[in-house]
N, C-alpha and C positions, 0 to 999 in steps of 0.2 A: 138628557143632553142629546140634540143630534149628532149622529156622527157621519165622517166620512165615507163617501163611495167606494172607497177603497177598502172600507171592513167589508164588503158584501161579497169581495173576490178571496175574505180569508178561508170560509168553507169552501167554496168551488175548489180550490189549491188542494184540502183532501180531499175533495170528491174526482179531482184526475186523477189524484195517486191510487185511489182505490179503481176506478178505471182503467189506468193502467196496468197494477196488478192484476185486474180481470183477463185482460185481454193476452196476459202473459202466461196464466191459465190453463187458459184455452189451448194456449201454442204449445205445451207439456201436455194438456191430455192427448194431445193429437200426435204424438211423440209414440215410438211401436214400445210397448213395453217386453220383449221378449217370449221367451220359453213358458209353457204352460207351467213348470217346477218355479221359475221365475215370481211369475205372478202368482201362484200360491203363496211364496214365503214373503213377496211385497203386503198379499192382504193379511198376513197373522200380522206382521208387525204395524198395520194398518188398522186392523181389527183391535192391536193390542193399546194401540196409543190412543184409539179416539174411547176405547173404555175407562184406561185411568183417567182422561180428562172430562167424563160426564160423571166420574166418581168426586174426583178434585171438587168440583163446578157446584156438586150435588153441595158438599160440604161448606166450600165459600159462600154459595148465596145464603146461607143459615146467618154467616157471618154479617153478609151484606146488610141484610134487612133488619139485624140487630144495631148493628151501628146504626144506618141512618132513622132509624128511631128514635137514637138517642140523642143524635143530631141535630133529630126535629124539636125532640122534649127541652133540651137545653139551649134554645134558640128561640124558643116559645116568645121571651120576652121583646126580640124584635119583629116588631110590626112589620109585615108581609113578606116575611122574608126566611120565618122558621122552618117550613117546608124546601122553601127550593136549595138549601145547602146541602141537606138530607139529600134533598135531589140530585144535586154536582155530585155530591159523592156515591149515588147507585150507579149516575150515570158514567162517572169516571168508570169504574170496576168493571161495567158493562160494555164498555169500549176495550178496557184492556184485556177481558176475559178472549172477546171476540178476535183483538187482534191474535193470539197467542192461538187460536184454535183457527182460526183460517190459514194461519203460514202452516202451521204444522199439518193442516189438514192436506195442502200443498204440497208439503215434503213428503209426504208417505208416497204420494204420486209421482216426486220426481225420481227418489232414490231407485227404483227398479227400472226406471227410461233413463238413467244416467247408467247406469250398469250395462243396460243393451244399448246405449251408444257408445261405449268403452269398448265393445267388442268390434269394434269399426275404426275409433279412432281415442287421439285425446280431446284431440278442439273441440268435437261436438259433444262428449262428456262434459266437458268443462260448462259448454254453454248449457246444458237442460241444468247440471244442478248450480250453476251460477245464475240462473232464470228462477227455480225455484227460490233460493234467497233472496231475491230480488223480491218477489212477490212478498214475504216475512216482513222485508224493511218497506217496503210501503203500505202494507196493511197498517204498520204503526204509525208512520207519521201521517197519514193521510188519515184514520180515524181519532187520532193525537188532536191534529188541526181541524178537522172537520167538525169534535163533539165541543172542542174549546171557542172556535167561531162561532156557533151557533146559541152557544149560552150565554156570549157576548152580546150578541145580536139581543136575544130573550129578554135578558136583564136590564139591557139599555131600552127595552120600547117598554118595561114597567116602569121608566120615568126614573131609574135611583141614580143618586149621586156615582159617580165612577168608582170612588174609592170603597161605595158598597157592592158594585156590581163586581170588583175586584177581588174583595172578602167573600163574596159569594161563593166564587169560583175556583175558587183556593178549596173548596169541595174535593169537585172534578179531581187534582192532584192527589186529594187524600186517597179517593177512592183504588185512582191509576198505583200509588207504593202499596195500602194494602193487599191487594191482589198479586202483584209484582212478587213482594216479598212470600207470598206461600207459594206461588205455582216457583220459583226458584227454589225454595226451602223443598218445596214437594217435588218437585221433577227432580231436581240434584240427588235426593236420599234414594227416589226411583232409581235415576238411571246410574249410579253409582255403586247399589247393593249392584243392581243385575251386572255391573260391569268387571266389580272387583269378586265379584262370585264366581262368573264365567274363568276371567284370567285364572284366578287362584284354581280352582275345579280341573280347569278344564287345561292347561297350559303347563302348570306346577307339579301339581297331583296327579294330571292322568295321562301329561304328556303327549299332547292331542292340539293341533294346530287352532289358531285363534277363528272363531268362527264357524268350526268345525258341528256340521248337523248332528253329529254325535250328542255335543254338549248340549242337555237340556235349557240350560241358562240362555243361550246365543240369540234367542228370538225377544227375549228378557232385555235383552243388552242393547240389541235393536232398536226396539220401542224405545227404551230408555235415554237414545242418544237424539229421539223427535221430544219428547215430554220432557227434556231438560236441557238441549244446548237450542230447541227451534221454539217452544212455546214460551220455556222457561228466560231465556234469552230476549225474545222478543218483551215481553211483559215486565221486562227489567229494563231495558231503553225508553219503554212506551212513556215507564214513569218517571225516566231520566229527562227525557224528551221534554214530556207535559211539564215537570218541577221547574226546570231552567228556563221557561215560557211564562209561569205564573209565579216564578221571583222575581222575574224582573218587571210583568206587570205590576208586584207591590210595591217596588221601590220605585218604577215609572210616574207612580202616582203624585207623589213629592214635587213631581217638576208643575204638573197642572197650574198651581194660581201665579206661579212665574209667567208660563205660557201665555197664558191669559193679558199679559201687559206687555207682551211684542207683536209688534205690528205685524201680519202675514202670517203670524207660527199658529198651527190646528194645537188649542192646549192639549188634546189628545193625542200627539207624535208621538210622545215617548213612549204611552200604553201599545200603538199600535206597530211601534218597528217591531219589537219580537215577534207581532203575527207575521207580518211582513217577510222578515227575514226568514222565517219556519217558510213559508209559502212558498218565495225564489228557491230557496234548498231542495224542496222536493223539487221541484222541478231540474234543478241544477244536479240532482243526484238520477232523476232518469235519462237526462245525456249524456252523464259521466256512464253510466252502463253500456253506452252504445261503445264504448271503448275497450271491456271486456271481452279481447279475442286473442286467442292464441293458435300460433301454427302446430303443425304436428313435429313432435319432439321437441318442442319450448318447453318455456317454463311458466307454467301457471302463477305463480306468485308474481311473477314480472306484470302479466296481466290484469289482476288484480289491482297490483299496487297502481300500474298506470289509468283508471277505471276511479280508484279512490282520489287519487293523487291530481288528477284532471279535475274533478267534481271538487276540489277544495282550492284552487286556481282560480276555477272559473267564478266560486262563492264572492270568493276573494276580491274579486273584480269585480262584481254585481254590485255587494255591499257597500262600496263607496257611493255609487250613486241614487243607493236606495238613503241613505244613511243621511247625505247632503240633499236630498230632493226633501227629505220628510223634516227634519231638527232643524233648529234656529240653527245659523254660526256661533253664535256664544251665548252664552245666559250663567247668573250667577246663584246661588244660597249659599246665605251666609258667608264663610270666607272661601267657598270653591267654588272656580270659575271653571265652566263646561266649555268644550265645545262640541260640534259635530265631527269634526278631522279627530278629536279624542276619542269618542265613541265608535269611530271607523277601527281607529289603530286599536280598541279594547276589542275591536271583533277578530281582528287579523291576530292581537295576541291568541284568543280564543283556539283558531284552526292550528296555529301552528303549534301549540302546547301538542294538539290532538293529535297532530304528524309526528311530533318529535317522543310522544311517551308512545306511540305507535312503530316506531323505529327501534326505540332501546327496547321495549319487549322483543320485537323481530330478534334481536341482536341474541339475547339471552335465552330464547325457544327455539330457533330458528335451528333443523337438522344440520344445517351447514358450517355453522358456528362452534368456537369454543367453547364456551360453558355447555354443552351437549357433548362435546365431545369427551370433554375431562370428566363427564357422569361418566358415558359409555367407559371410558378409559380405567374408572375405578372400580367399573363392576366387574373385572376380571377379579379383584380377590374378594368379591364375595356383596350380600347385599349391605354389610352394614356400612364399606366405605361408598357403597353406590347411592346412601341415602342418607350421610353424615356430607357429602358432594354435594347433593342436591339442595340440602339445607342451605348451604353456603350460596350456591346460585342465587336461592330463591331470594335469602336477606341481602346478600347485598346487590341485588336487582335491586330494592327499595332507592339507593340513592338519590340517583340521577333522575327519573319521574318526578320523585321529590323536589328536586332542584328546580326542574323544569315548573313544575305549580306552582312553586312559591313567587320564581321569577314571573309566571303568568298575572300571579295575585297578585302582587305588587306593582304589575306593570299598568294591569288594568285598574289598579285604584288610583292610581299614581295619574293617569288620562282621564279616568271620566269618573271615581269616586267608586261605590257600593253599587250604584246601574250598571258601572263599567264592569264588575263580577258576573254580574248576572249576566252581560253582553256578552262576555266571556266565556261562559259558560254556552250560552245558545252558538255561539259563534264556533264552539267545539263540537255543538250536537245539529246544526243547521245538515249536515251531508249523511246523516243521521241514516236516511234512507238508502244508501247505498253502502255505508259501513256494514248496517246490520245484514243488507246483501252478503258481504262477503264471508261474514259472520256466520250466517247461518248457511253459507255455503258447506261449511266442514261439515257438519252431522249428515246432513244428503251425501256425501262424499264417502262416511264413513261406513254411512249404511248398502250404497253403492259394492262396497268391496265384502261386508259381509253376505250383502245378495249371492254375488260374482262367487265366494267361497261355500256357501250352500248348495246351493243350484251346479257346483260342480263344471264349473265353466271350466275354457284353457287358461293356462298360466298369464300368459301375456294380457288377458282380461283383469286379473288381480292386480298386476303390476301398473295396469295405468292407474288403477280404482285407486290405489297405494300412493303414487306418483301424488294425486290428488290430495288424497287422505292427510298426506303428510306436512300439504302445504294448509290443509285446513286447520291443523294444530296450531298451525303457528296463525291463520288470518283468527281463530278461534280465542286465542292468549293476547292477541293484537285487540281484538273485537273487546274483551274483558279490561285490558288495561285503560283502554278508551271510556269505557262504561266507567271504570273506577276513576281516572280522571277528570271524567264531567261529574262524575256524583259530589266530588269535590270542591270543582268551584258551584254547582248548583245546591251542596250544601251550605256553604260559604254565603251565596246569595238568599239562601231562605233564613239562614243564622241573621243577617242584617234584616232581612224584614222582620223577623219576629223579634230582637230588639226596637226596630221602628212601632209596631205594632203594641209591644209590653213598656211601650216609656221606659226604655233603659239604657239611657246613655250610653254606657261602657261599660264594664264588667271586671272588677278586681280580684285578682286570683292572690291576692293575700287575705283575702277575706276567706275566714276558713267555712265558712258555707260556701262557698266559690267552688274551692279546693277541694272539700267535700265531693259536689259535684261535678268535679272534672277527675277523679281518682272512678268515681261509679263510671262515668261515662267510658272514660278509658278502659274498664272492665270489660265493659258490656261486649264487646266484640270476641273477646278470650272466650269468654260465658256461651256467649251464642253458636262458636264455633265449634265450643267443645260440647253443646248438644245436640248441633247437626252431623260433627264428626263421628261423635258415638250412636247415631241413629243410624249410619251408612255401615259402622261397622255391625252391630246386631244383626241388621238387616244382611249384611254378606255374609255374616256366619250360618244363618239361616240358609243361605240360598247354597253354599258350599256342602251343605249337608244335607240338602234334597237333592243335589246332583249325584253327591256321594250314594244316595239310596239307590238312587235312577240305574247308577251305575251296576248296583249290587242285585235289584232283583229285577230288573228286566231283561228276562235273556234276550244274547243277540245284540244287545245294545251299543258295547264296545267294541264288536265285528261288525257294527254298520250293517246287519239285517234287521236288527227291530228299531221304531220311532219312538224319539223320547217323546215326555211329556210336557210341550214348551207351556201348557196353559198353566199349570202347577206354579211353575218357576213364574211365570206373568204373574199370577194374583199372591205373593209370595211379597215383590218389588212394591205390589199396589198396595195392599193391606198395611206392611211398611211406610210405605210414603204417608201418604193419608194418616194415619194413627201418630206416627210422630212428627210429622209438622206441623202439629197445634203449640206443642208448649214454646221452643222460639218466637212463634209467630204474637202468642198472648205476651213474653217478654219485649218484645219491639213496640207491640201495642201501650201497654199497662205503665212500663217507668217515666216514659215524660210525661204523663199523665198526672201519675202518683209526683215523682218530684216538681212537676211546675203547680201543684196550689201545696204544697209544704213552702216553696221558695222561690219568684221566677227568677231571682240569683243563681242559687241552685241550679236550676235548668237552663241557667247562660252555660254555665260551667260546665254542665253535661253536654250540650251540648257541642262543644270546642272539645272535650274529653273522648266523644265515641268518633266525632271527625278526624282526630288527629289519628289517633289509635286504628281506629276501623280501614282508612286511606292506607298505612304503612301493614294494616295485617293481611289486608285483602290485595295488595300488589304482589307479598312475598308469599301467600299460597298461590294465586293464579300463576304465578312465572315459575316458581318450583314442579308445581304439579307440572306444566308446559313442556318446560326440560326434560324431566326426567320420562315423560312420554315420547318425546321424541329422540330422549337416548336412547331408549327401547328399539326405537325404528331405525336407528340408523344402526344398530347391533343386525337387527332382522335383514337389511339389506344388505350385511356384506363388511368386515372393518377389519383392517389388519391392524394389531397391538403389538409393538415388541418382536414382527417376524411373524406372527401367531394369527391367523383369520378366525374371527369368532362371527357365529351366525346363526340363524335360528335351533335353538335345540341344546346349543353349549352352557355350559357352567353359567359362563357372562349374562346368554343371555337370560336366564331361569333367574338370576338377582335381580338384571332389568327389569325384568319383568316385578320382581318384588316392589322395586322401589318406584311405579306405573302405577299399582296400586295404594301403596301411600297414595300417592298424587291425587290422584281420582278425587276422593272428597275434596282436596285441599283447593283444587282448580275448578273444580264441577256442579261442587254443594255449598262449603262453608265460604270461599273466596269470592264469587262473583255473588253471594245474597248481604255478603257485608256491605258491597255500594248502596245497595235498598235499603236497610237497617241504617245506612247513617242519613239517607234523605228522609223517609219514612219518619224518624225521630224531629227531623228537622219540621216536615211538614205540620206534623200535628201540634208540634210547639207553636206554631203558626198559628194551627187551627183554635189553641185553647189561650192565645195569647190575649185577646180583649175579654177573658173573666178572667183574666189572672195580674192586669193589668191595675 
């Protein structure tokens, strides 16, 4: 089928974004990166990150090239077309690998030029590592759109029907969650052994300020915060991104022979708005960036939000007349009648879900707030009420998000049907590029203030790096609830393709093969968590007990004249990581597999099972762990209790710190990999849905 002039502008749209980020770069490397001690500990953690991720990389492509062989072999039977899904799916992986090691590649460069312009001011800190994440969120959506445009293009000039060129490319998707979900599973077990090793070691035990070059772990914890909240991070939106783009091409497809018998309408509108709409976003997310500035002694957060908050305004406004220029006004199947002002409103539902579960997280992490405050408040007697507190935080965080997607679902199905999810979804990840800016602002931030604490700077350099740091917890918990929000209606939207796909009307959960699979699904997230949680802790017991050594026979090492051994503790986190994030990752893989040719009942059921379950487990760790991290911080800067000032070094803060470390896997490892685990299941139900059919 020919198609429109306007597919040929949907790769150019990632090719600015990656342009863009180029030139953003550039403007950071030319940025002075400080003190010669500076720039040494920039390239250990430099040197440390881009090793475990040619380690990761070694190990995935093994995985890569197993799949799409099997991809190819079991495709064999359609005619020309058994190679190139094999191919969607190398090429997805190879997209997402890449986005995830360019941003991070970026951040290791910005964290030491954001440190040395901390010693000058706040605003121009703010701007180099708010310029680095900048560059992370367009690396993704711009090779997101860029490798999805062009296989579009591909497949439509081998002549196939749309709804195979469709199927095709529902590849690409698979490739973008598997990936997604190790380098998460693998960066989070990294940089959470090194994290909760260093604190516990270093903080607990040996009473030695956080950061502190004494601690072996600290260059460990570094790296850790590029290979798990900038790579890891990035490679978890890439396939949020791509998912909510190629759901709703599947259910776009339905509209085609309608199309086709209105006068004026391209039968291809409906495939082509979520290129579209991805396309204006990136764009609408690099002019939202021009708005990220702050005076000296503001407030960074305000910045930010205004930065986000403009870019989903201006979305806002685009999309009606991308929305009315492209869609008939009404068209009907069967007894639901469409229009395009429906489709409009299922997008504007979309964004404001994305603000509104983006606010109630703020409310619940945020150092300013109560639930932070009633943590810090209970660590005065000790850690267990500081992390029986934080519990509470975290579940009943769950609510209101909740409330918030359900009225989303509802509203967009209620306007535009099952497209309207999927619109919904895109319409929550469209600014995509400028969230994940802000997102991966924090780890540059974080790393920023460990630089600043090694390298021995003045205090008032700590303090702004801090300043930052703190607000990056929360854009970081903001950035995660967002990610679980779309994964949700972009599960939602691939749950209805792959009934479209499997002939499955509906799905009745009295049927106890139903049931069956909706009790496994609802598991699987318990299951998953509790073997990336237990990988993080092995792994930090390991790391606390090689500091412990460090400490005991290196003389000189605790009076600060001799150097620990940060390589140690580095291949300690990597060796960890790497070794245990296979068996999660073969469980995400293997059960929708195994249950959709036992039942594709069965895998309705699971399906609805891991989504329901996964959405509610992955909100109450990412917002607990949040809290009780920025209880910690706001203990550290200063809190009077009762008459009483507690502050780094007291009782209070030594439980904070306990219940930080809880956190750590709950927000860093098992929380933000459960949104991939529930799209990833969804995708390949997808993928294996016409032999199961």
């Amino acid at each position: 089928m020919n198609v429109p002039w306007i597919t040929y502008l949907i790769p150019l749209a990632g090719a600015i974004a990656l342009a863009y980020a180029y030139t953003r770069t550039q403007w950071i490397v030319r940025q002075p990166s400080g003190t010669p001690r500076m720039v040494e500990i920039a390239n250990a953690i430099r040197e440390g990150a881009l090793a475990f991720l040619k380690r990761e990389y070694r190990v995935l492509a093994i995985f890569v090239v197993a799949v799409a062989l099997l991809l190819a072999l079991a495709n064999s039977g359609q005619r020309d077309s058994s190679s190139m899904i094999a191919f969607s799916f190398a090429l997805g992986a190879l997209c997402s690998a890449a986005a995830g090691f360019f941003g991070m590649r970026v951040a290791t460069q910005a964290n030491v030029r954001t440190t040395e312009a901390a010693r000058t001011g706040l605003s121009q800190a703010l701007n180099v590592a708010f310029s680095g994440g900048l560059v992370m969120g367009l690396c993704v959506v711009g090779l997101g759109l860029l490798g999805l445009g062009l296989l579009f293009l591909l497949y439509n000039a081998f002549g196939w029907s749309p709804a195979k060129v469709v199927n095709v490319i529902s590849g690409f998707s698979l490739g973008a969650s598997s990936i997604a979900l190790f380098a998460r599973v693998g960066g989070g077990i990294y940089t959470k052994a090194a994290d909760v090793g260093a604190d516990l070691a270093g903080k607990v035990y040996e009473g030695i300020p956080e950061d502190d070059p004494r601690n072996p772990a600290t260059i460990a914890d570094n790296v850790g915060d590029n290979v798990g909240d900038v790579a890891g991070m990035g490679a978890d939106l890439f396939e949020s991104y791509v998912g909510a783009i190629v759901g709703t091409l599947v259910l776009g497809v339905s509209f085609i022979p309608v199309f086709r018998r209105i006068p004026d309408a391209d039968p291809l509108s409906a495939i082509l708005l979520p290129f579209v709409l991805a396309g204006v976003g990136i764009l609408v997310s690099i002019a939202g960036s021009f708005f990220v500035k702050v005076k000296e002694g503001g407030n960074p957060q305000k910045a930010l939000n205004i930065g986000v908050f403009g870019a989903s305004i201006l979305m806002a406004i685009l999309s009606y007349f991308i929305i009315v220029g492209m869609l008939p006004d009404e068209w009907r199947i069967g007894r639901v009648q469409y229009t395009d002002y429906g489709v409009y409103l299922a997008v504007i539902i979309g964004l404001a879900a994305g603000i509104f579960i983006g606010l109630i997280t703020e409310y619940y992490t945020s150092i300013h707030n109560k639930p932070t405050l009633r943590i810090a408040e209970q660590s005065v007697t000790g850690p267990a009420t500081n992390i029986i507190e934080g519990l509470g935080v975290g579940m009943l965080s769950t609510g209101l998000p909740v409330i918030v997607l359900s009225i989303g679902i509802i509203g967009a199905h209620h306007f535009a049907g099952l497209y309207g999810i999927g619109i919904a979804a895109l319409g929550m990840l469209s600014v995509t590029g400028i969230q994940l800016a802000v997102d991966a602002y924090g780890p540059i931030s974080d790393n920023s203030g460990g630089i600043a604490q090694m390298a021995q700077l003045p205090p008032e350099v700590r303090e702004r790096t801090d300043k930052l740091d703190a607000v990056g917890n929360t854009t970081a918990a903001i950035g995660k609830g967002f990610a679980i929000g779309s994964a949700a209606l972009t599960a939602l939207a691939l749950f209805a393709a792959f009934m479209q796909q499997a002939h499955l009307r509906s799905i009745n959960i009295a049927d106890p093969v139903v049931m069956a699979g909706l009790l496994l699904g609802a598991a699987l997230p318990f299951v998953f968590s509790a073997l990336a949680m237990g990988a993080v802790g092995r792994a930090a017991g390991e790391m606390v007990q090689e500091v412990g050594r460090q400490f005991r026979e290196i003389a000189g090492l605790r009076e600060g004249k001799a150097r620990a051994d940060y390589a140690r503790c580095v291949d300690i986190s990597t060796r960890a990581a790497i070794r245990r994030m296979i068996l999660p990752g073969l469980l995400a893989v293997t059960t929708p597999v195994v249950i959709g040719f036992i039942s594709k009942n069965m895998l309705g059921g699971l399906l609805a099972g891991v989504t329901a379950s996964g959405v509610l487990m992955a909100i109450f760790q990412a917002n607990a762990g949040g809290a009780w991290d920025n209880a910690k911080k706001r203990i550290e800067g200063g809190i009077e209790i009762n008459g009483v000032t507690y502050k780094k070094g007291t009782d209070a803060h030594k439980a904070a710190v306990v219940g930080d470390t809880v956190g750590d896997p709950l927000k860093d490892t098992s929380g933000p990999s459960l949104n991939i685990l529930i799209k990833l299941i969804a995708v390949i139900s997808l993928i294996i849905a016409p032999w199961i059919a």
